[in-house]
N, C-alpha and C positions, 0 to 999 in steps of 0.2 A: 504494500500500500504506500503511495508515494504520500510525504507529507509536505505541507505550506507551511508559513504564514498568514498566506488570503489566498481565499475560492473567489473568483469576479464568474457569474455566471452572465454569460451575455456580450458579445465583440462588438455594440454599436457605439453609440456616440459618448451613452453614460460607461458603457465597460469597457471599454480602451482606454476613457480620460482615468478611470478608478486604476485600472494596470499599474498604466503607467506612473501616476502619482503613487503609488504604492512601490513602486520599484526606486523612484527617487530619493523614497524614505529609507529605503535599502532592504525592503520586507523581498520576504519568497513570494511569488505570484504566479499562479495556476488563473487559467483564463480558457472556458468554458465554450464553447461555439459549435452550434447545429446544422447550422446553414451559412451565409454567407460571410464570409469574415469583414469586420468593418458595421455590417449590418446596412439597414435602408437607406442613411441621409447619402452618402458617398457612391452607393452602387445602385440604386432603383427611386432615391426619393429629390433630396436636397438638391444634390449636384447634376445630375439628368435634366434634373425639372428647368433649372438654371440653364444649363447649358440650351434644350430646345428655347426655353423663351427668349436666350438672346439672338437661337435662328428667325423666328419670328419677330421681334423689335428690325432686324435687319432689313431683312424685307417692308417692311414699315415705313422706313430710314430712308429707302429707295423708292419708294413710291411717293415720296414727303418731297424727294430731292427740287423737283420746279418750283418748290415754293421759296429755293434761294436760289433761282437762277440755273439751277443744273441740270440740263437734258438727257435725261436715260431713259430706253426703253421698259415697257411693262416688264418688271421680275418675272422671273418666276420659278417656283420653291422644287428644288431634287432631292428628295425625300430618303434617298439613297445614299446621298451624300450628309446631309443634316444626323442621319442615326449613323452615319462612318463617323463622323466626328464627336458627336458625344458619345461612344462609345469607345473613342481615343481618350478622351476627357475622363471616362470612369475609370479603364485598362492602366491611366499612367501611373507610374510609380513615386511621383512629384506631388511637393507638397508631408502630409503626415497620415496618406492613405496606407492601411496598416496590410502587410505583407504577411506571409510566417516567416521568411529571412532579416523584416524589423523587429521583428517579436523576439525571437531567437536571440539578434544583436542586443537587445534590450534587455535580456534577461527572465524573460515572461515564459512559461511551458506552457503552451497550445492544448489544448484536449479535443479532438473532434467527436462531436456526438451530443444526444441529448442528455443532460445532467440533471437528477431526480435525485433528492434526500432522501438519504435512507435512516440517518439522526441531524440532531443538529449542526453537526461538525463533518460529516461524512455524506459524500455526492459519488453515486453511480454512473459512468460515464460510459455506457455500451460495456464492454466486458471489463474494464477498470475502475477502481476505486480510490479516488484521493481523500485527503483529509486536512483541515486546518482549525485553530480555534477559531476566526471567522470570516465568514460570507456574505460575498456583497452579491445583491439581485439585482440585476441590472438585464430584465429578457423583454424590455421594451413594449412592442403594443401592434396588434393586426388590423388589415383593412375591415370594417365591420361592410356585412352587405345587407341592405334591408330589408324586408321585409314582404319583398313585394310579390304577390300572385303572382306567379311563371316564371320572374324574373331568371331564376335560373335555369331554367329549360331554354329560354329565349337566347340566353348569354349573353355577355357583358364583357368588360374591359377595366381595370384599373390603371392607376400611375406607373404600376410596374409592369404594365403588360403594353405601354403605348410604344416601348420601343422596337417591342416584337412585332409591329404592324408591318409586313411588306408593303405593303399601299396606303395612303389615308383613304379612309372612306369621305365618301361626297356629303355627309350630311351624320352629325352627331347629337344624340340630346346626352347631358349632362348632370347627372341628378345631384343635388350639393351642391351651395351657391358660399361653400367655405373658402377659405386661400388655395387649396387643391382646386374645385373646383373652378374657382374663378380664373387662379394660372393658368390650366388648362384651356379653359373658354379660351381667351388670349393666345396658347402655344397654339391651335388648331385653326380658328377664325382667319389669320393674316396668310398662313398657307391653304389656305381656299377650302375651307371645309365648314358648311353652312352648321354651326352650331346653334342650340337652344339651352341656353342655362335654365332649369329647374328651381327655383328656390320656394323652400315650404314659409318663407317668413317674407315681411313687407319689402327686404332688402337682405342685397350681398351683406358678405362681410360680417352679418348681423350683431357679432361682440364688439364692433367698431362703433367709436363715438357716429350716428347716425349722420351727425352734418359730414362725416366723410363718406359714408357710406352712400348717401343720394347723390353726391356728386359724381359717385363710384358707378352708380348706376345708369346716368347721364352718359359718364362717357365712355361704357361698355356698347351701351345701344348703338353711339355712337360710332362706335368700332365696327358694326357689322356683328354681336352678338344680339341674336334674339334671346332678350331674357322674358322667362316668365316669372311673376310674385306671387304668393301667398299658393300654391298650387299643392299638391300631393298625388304622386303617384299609384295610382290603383293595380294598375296590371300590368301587364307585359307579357307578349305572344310574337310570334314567328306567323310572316305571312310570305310565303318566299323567298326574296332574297332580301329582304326588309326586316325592321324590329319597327313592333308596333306599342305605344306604350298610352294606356288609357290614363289620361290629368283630369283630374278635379281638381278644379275652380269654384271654390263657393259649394252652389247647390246646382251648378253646372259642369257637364263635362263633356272632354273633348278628348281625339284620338293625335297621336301625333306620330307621325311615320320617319324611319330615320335606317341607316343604314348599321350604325353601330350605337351602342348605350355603354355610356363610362360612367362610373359609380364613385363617385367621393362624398360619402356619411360618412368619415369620422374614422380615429383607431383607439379602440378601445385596450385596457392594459393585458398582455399575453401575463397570465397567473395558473396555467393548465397544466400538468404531468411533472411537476416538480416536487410533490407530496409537502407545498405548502402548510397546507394543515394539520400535517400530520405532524409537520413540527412547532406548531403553535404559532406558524403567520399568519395573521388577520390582513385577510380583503375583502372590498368590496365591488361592486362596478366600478366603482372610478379607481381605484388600482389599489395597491399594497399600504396599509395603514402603515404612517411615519411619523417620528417626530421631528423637532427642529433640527435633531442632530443629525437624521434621515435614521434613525434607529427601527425598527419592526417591532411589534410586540413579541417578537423572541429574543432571548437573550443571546449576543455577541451575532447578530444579522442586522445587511443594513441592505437599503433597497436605495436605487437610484436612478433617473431618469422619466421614460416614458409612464412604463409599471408603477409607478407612484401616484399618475394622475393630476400632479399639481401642476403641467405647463408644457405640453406638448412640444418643446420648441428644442432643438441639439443645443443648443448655447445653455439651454436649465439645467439638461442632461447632465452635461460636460460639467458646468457649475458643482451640479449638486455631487456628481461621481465625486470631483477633487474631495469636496466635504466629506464625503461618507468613508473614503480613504484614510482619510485623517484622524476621522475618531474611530475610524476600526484598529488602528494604529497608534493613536495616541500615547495608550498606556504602555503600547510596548518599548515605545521611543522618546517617554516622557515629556510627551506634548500635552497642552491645555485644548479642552474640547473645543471645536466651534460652531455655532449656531447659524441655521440657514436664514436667509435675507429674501426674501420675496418682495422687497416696496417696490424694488424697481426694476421692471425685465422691460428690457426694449423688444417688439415685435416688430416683423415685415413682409407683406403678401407683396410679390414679387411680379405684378400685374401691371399694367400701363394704362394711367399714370400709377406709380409704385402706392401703396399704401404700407404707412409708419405710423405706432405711436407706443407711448408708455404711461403707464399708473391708470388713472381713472378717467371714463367717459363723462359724460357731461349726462348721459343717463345715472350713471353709476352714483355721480351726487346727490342728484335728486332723490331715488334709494333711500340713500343712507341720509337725507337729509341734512345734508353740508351748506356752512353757509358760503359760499365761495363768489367768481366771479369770473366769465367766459368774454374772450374777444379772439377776432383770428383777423388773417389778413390774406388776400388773393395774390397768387401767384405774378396776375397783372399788375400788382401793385410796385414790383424790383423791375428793374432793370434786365438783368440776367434772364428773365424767364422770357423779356420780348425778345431781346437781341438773339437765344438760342431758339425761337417757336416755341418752347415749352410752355404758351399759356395754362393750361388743365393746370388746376392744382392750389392747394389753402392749405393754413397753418392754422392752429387753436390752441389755445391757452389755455389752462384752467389753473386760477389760484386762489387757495384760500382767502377766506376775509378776514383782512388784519393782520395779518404776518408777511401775507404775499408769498407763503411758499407754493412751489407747483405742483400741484395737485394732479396732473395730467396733462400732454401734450400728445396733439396729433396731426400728422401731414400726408396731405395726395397731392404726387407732384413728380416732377424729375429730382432726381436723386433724396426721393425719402428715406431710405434706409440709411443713406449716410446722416442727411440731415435730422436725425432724429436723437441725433448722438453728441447731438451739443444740451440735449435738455438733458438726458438721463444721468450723466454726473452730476449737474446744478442739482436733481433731484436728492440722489445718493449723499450728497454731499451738504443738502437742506439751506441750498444756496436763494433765496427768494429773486422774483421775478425782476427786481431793481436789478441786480447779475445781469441781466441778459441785454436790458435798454441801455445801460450805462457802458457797454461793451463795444471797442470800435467794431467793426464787422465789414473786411472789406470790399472791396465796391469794383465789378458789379459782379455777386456771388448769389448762388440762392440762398444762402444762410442770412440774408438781410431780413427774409422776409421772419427769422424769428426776432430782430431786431423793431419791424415795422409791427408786430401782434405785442409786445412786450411794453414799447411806448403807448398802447391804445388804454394798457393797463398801469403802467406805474409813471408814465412822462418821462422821466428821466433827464440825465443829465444833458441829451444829444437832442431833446424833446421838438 
């Protein structure tokens, strides 16, 4: 029986980051993997999904080109070539995509296979058996499919199956009007593929501050995505070479005929065949019960990333793995514990215009009954966003009343993901919104525009 340090059950974003923290503390490290090593963000989720949206912005880019003088003919998308290349983009070895000759160099022993407790301390691994005093869960979380009459008779397509498509189909409906979904609408729409986004609520996006999310909607339509609101899919049947998928509307319904159906509802946390409970870990639907230290209700196990439930995003993962590392370790290497922070995770749907924000909506105040205070400003409003055409796009502020701390920031626009990353420190760091107006900010950037929302709210010195 081979012995550890640390069991990491799980090679995705939260059990690589836990490894390898684990390894820097100079602990032994067994590291657990079923399937694809690396897991979803790197081979089928995050970086795929990036890689095709930026074939489609491209083509975009080029059909935009007359509107600064540049004559090119009509694009158009090689579908052959666009999955040659992100599948260079997944295959390469660049960057800190996890190999078994990094593993190895690192220090880290590989197990292939599925890994089930058989006690607290001890994981069956296909015909081998490891052991350490403890384990971190880190087995992430699957595509859920819904629920729908035939749907799987009919068959379907997920994130992970779009690059196995030999052909694009002429016409897609969409079910899930989440960040999957809606990148998707976007990766398929600009290479010629009549999509129909689904969404069961008033709006995309729906956990977004709402004034982004109608503007989001605005300019998806305008994209060439047919979106449909408030809708629910009833059924799904095969009518030749067709999917057919009954929508209700209300107390109305309609048929909507399509060549392919792609599924984005959600991933729920993978907690199956590990004998969990047999050694005293508590879950629920939303995943593996933690505390702040990412501790499990079993003694000396700690759980991290997706399987937790608290923030579906690799960057939490990654976050939270280091933590959970640390105080699995701690006492061996006479560290002090440390507590997880959730005030401020920056998020980003990867759509055009991009959608950013962090901390709370402007629904989310209302809720909780905050006394606070919202201003934003348009994209039209800088400089940068005419001279580059990027008009589409707002910034929003929320700050408490009387302190001026920010309470939430959100933006749709060119380069949100970056620019979202000037509030998330001030936030961390409980820097109030005078920070940000009183800040030169130079000229002409799109970071002005959190310059121009900032003065609406505190004046400032530049007022």
């Amino acid at each position: 029986m081979a012995k550890f340090d640390l069991i990491v059950l799980g090679s995705g974003s939260a059990g690589m980051s836990a490894a390898r923290r684990a390894r820097r503390l100079g602990a032994s490290v067994a590291l657990v993997e079923k399937d694809i090593l690396g897991g979803e963000c790197p081979n089928s989720a995050c970086v795929p999904a990036k890689a095709l949206l930026r074939a489609a912005e491209s083509i975009e880019e080029v059909r935009r080109a007359h509107e600064f003088g540049i004559c090119v003919d009509e694009p158009c998308a090689n579908w052959s070539a666009v999955r040659r290349r992100v599948r260079g983009i997944v295959g390469s070895d660049e960057g800190e995509s996890p190999t078994e000759e990094r593993l190895q160099k690192q220090g880290i022993a590989l197990f292939r296979g599925e890994g089930a407790f058989t006690s607290g301390d001890t994981i069956r691994v296909g015909s081998r058996t490891i052991t350490a005093p403890r384990v971190i869960v880190a087995s992430g979380s699957f595509d859920a499919v819904p629920p729908i009459e035939g749907l799987q008779d009919t068959g379907f397509i997920n994130h992970k199956d779009a690059l196995g498509l030999e052909k694009l189909p002429a016409s897609m409906a969409i079910i899930g009007a989440g960040p999957v979904g809606v990148e998707f609408a976007q990766i398929f729409a600009p290479l010629g593929v009549r999509v129909t986004l689904l969404a069961s609520g008033p709006l995309p996006l729906p956990r977004e501050d709402h004034t982004i999310s109608r503007l989001l909607l605005e300019c998806l339509r305008e994209s060439g995505v047919r979106v449909q609101t408030g809708v629910r899919v009833e059924r799904a049947e095969k009518r030749g070479a067709l999917k057919v998928l009954a929508v209700a509307d209300g107390k109305q319904q309609h048929e909507l005929e399509v060549e392919e159906i792609f599924v984005a509802t959600g991933h729920p946390p993978f907690v199956s065949g590990m004998n969990l409970k047999g050694i005293g870990v508590e879950s629920d639907k939303s995943g593996i019960t933690v505390n702040d230290r990412l501790g499990t209700t079993a003694e000396h196990i700690w759980a991290a990333g997706d399987v937790t439930g608290v923030a579906l995003y690799t960057h939490v993962a990654s976050y939270q793995a280091k933590l959970a590392a640390h105080n699995a370790l701690c006492e061996q290497f006479g560290l002090s514990p440390l507590q997880a922070d959730y005030r401020v995770i920056p998020r980003v749907t990867f759509c055009r215009p991009e959608v950013a924000s962090v901390g709370l909506t402007e629904e989310d105040c209302l809720v909780q009954e905050l006394k606070y205070r919202a201003a934003q400003a348009r994209f039209t409003d800088i400089e940068r966003s005419v001279i580059s055409g990027e008009r589409a796009g707002l910034a929003k502020l929320l700050v408490e009343e009387g302190s001026g701390q920010v309470l939430g920031a959100h933006v749709i626009g060119a380069r949100a993901g970056e620019l979202i990353h000037e509030i998330a420190p001030l936030m961390q760091n409980r820097v109030p919104v005078s920070g940000i107006g009183c800040t030169i900010h130079a000229f002409p950037t799109f970071s002005e525009v959190w310059e121009a929302v900032a003065l609406k709210l505190d004046g400032g010195a530049n007022g």
